[in-house]
C-alpha positions in Angstrom: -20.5 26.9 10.4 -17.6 28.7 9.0 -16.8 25.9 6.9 -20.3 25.4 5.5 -20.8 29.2 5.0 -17.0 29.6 2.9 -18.5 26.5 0.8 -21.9 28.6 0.0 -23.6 25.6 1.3 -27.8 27.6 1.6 -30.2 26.6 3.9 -28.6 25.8 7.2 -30.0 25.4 10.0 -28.8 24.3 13.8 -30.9 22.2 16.0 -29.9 21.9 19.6 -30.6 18.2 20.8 -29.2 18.6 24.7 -32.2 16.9 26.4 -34.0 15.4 23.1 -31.3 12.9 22.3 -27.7 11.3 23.5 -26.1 10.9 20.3 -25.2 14.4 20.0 -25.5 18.2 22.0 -26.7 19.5 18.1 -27.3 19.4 14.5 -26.5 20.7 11.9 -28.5 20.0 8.3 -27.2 22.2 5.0 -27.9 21.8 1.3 -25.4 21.6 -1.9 -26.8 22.0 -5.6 -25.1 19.5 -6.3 -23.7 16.0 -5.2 -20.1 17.1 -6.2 -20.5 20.3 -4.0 -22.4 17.8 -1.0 -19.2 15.9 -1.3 -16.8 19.2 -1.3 -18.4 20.5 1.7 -17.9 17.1 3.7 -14.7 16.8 2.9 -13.4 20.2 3.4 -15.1 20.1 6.8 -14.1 16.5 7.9 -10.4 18.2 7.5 -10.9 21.1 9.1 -12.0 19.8 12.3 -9.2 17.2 12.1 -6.9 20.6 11.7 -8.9 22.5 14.4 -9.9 20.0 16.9 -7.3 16.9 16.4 -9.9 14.2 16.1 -11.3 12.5 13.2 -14.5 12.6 12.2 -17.0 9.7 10.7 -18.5 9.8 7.6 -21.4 8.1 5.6 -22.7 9.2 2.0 -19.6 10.0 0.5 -19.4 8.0 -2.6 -22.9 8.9 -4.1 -23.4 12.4 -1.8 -27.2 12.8 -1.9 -27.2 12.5 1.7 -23.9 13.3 3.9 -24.0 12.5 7.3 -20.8 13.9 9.1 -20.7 12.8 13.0 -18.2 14.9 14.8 -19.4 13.4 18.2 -21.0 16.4 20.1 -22.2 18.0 16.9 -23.8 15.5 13.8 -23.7 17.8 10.2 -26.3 16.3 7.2 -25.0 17.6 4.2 -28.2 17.2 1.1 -29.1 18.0 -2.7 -32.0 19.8 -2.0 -34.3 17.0 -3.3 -33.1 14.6 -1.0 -33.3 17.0 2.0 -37.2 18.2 0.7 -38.2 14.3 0.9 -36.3 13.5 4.3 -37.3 16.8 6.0 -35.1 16.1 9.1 -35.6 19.6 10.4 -39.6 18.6 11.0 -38.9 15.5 12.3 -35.9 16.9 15.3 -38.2 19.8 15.7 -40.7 17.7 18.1 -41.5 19.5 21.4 -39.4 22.5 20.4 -40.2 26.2 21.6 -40.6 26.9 18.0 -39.4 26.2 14.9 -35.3 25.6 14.2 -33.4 28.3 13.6 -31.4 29.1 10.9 -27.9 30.2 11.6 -27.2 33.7 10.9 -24.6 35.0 8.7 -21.2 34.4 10.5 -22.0 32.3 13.0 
């Protein structure tokens, strides 16, 4: 979250997926303005959990960076332009069964 917040990526919000899914504990989705600053963000937070956590991470979209998926095992980051993101509208579709709506991270976090 660090990462994403020291790239000014807006609009982030966490989903926890314990219970919902097994292909991760959460989620992360954030948006760029632009597919240079999508593939910025990924990058720059591939390598620092390589530097923090010692384990590589996966990731799919780079070259065109509309759509950035990041899977760091527990946690899975989508990185969007904000079109892309508007038409895909993972947050509804994760949100299923939930107590409410998902959260957006606050400031910091």
């Amino acid at each position: 979250m660090k990462s994403l917040d020291d790239d000014q990526a807006v609009e982030v919000v966490t989903i926890p997926l314990a219970g919902k899914s097994s292909i991760a504990d959460h989620m992360v989705i954030a948006s760029g303005r632009s597919s240079r600053q999508v593939a910025s963000m990924a990058n720059k937070l591939a390598d620092r959990i390589k530097q923090e956590f010692g384990r590589p991470v996966r990731i799919e979209g780079l070259p065109v960076a509309d759509w950035v998926l990041i899977d760091a095992d527990d946690v899975i980051v989508h990185l969007f332009r904000p079109e892309v993101r508007t038409f895909y509208n993972l947050e509804r579709m994760w949100a299923f069964g939930d107590e409410g709506a998902p959260r957006a991270a606050a400031p910091g976090a």
